[in-house]
mmCIF file of the C-alpha atoms, coordinates in Angstrom:
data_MODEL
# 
_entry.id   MODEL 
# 
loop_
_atom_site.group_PDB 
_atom_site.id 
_atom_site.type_symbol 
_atom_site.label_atom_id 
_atom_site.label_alt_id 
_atom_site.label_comp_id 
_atom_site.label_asym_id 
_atom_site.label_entity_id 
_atom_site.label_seq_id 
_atom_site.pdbx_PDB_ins_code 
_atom_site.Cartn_x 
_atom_site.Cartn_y 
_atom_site.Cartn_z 
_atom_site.occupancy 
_atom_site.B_iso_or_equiv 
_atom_site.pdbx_formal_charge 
_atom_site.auth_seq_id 
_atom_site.auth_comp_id 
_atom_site.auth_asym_id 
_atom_site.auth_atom_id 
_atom_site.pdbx_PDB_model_num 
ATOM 1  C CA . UNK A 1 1  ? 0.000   0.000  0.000   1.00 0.00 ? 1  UNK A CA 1 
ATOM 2  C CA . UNK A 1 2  ? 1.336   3.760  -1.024  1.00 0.00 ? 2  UNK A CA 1 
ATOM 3  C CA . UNK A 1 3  ? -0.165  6.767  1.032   1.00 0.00 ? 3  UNK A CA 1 
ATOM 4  C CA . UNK A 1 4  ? -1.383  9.106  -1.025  1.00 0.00 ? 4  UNK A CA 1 
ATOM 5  C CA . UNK A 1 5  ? -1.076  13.215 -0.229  1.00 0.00 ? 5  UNK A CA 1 
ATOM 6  C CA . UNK A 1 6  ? -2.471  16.053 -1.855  1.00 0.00 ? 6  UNK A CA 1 
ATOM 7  C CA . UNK A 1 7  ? -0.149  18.423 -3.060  1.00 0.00 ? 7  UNK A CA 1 
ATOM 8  C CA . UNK A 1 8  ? -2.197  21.474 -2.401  1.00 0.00 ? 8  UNK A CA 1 
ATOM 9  C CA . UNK A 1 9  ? -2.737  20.989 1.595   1.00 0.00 ? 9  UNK A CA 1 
ATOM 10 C CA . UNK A 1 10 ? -0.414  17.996 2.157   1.00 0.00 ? 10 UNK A CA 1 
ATOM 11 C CA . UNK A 1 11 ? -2.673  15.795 3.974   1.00 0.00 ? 11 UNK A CA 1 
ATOM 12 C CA . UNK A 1 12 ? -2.143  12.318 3.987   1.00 0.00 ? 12 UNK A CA 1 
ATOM 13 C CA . UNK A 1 13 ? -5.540  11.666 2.621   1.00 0.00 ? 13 UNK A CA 1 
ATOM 14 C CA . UNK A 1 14 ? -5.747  7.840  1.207   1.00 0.00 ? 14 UNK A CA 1 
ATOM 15 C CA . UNK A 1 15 ? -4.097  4.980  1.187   1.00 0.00 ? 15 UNK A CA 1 
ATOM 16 C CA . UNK A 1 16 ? -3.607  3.161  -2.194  1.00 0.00 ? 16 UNK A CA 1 
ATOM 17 C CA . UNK A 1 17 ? -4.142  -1.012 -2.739  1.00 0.00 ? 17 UNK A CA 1 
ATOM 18 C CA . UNK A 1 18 ? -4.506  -1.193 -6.470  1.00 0.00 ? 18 UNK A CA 1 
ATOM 19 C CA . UNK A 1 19 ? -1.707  -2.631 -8.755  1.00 0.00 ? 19 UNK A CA 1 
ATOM 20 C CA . UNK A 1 20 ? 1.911   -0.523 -8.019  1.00 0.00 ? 20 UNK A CA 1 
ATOM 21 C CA . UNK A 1 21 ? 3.688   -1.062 -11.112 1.00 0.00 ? 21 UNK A CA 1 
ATOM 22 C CA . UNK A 1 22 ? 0.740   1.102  -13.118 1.00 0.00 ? 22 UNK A CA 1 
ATOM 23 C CA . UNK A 1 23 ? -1.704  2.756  -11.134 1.00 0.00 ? 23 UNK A CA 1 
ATOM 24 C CA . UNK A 1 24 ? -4.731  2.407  -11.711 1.00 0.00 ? 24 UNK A CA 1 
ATOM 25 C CA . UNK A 1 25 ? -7.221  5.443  -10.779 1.00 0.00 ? 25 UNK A CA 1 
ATOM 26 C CA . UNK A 1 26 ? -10.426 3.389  -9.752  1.00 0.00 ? 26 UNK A CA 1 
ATOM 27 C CA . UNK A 1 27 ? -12.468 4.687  -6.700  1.00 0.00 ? 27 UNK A CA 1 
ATOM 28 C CA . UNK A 1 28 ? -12.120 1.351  -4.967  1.00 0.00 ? 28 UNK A CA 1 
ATOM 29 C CA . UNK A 1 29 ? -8.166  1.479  -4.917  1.00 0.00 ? 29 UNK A CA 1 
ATOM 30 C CA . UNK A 1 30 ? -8.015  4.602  -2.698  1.00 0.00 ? 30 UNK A CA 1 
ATOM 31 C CA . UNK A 1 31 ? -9.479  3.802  1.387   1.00 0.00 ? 31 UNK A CA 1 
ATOM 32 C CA . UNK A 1 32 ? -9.946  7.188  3.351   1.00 0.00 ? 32 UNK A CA 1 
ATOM 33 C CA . UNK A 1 33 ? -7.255  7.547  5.975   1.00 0.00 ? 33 UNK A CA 1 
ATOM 34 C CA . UNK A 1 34 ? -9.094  9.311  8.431   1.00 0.00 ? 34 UNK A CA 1 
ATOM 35 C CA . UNK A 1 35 ? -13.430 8.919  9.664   1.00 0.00 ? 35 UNK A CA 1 
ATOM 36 C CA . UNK A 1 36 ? -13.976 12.223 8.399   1.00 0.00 ? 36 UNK A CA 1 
ATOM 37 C CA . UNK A 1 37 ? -12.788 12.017 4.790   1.00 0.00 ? 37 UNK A CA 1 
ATOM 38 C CA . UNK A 1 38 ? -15.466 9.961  2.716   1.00 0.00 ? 38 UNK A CA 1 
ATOM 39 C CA . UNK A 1 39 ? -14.863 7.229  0.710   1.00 0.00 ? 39 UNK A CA 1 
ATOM 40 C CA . UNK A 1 40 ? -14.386 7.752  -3.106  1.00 0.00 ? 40 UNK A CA 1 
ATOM 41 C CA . UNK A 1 41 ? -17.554 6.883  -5.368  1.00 0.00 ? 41 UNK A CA 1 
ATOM 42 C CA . UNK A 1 42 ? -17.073 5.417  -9.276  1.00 0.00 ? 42 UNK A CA 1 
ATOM 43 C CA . UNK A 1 43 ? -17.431 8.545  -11.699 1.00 0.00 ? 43 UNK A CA 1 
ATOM 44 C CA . UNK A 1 44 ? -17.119 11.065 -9.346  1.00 0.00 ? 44 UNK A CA 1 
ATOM 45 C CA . UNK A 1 45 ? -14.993 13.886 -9.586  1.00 0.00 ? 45 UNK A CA 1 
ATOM 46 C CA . UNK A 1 46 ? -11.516 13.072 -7.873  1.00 0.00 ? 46 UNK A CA 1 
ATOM 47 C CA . UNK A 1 47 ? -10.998 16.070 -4.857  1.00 0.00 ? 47 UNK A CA 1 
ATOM 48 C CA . UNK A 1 48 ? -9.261  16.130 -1.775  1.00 0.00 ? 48 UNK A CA 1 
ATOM 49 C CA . UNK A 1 49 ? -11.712 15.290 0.833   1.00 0.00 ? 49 UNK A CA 1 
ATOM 50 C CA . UNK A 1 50 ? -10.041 17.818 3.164   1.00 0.00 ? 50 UNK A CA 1 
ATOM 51 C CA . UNK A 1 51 ? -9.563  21.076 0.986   1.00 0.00 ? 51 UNK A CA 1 
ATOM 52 C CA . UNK A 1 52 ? -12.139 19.940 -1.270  1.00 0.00 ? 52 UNK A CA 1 
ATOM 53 C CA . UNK A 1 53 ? -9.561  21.219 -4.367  1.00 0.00 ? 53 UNK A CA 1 
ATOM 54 C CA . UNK A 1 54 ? -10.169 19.282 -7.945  1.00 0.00 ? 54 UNK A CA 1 
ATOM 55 C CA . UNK A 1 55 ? -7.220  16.790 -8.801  1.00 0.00 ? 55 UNK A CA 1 
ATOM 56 C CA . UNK A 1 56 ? -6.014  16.427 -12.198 1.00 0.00 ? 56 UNK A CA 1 
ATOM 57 C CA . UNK A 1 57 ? -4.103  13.927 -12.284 1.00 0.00 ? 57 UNK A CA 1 
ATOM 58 C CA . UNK A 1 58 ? -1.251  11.969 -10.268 1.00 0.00 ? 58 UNK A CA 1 
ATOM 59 C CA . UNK A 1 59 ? 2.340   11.476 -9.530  1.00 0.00 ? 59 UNK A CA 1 
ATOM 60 C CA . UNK A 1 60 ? 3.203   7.989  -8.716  1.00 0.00 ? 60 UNK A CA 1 
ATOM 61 C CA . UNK A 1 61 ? 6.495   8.057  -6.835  1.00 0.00 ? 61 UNK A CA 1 
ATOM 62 C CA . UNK A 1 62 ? 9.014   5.677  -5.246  1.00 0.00 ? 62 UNK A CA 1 
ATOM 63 C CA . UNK A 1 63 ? 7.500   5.459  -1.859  1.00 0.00 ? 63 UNK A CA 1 
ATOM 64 C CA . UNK A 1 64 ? 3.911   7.327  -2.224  1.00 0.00 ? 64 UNK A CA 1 
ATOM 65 C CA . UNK A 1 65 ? 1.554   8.837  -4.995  1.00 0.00 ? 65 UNK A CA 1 
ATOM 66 C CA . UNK A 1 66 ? 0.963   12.246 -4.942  1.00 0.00 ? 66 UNK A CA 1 
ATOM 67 C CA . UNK A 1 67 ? -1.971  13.552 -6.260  1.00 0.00 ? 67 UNK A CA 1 
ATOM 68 C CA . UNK A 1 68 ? -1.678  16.853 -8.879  1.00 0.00 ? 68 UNK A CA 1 
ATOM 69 C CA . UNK A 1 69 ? -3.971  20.197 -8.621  1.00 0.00 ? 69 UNK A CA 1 
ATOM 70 C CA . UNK A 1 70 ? -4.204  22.654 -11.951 1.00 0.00 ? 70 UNK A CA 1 
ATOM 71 C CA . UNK A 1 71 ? -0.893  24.977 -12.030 1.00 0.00 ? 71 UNK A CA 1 
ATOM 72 C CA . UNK A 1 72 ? -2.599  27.992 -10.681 1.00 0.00 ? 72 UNK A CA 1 
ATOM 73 C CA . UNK A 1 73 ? -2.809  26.771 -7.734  1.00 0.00 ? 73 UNK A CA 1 
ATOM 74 C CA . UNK A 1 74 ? 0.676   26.873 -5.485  1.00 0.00 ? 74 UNK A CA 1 
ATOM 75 C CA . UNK A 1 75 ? 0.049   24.575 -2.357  1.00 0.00 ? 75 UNK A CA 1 
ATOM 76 C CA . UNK A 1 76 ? 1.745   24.540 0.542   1.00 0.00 ? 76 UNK A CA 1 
ATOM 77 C CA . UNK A 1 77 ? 4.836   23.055 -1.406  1.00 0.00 ? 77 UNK A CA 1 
ATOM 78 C CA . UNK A 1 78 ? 5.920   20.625 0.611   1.00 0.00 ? 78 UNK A CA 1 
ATOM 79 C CA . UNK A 1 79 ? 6.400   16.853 0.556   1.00 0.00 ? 79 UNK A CA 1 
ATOM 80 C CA . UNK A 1 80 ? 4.948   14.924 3.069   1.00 0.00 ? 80 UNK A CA 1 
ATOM 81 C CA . UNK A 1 81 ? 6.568   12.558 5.485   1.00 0.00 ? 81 UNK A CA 1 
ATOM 82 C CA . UNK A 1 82 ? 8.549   9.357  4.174   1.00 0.00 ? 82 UNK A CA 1 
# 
């Protein structure tokens, strides 16, 4: 399993079990790490269930995936824990 972080407020928001050597961005691959965040539905617009900002698509790294917000957008800017 990779954690999975959004790179706008760096919260640790899912945890990944899908394949690792090619992601694959299905809702039931990503569990909520925390109560409060709800779990992903099929076809519906991938957000961060804590700053509620749109994803666009994802960086799959060595040791976690992180998830990508448009370019207007500047986050916090940095990487969360390893």
């Amino acid at each position: 399993m990779k954690p999975v972080f959004c790179t706008y407020c760096n919260a640790h928001v899912y945890n990944y079990k899908g394949p690792e050597d090619k992601i694959e961005f299905k809702a039931q691959n990503f569990i909520p790490t925390s109560t409060k965040f709800r779990v992903p539905e099929s076809g519906q617009e991938s957000v961060c269930p804590n700053c509620q900002i749109k994803f666009v698509g994802l960086s799959n790294q060595v040791n976690q995936i992180r998830m990508l917000i448009d370019w207007s957008y500047q986050g916090t800017g940095e990487v969360g824990t390893l």
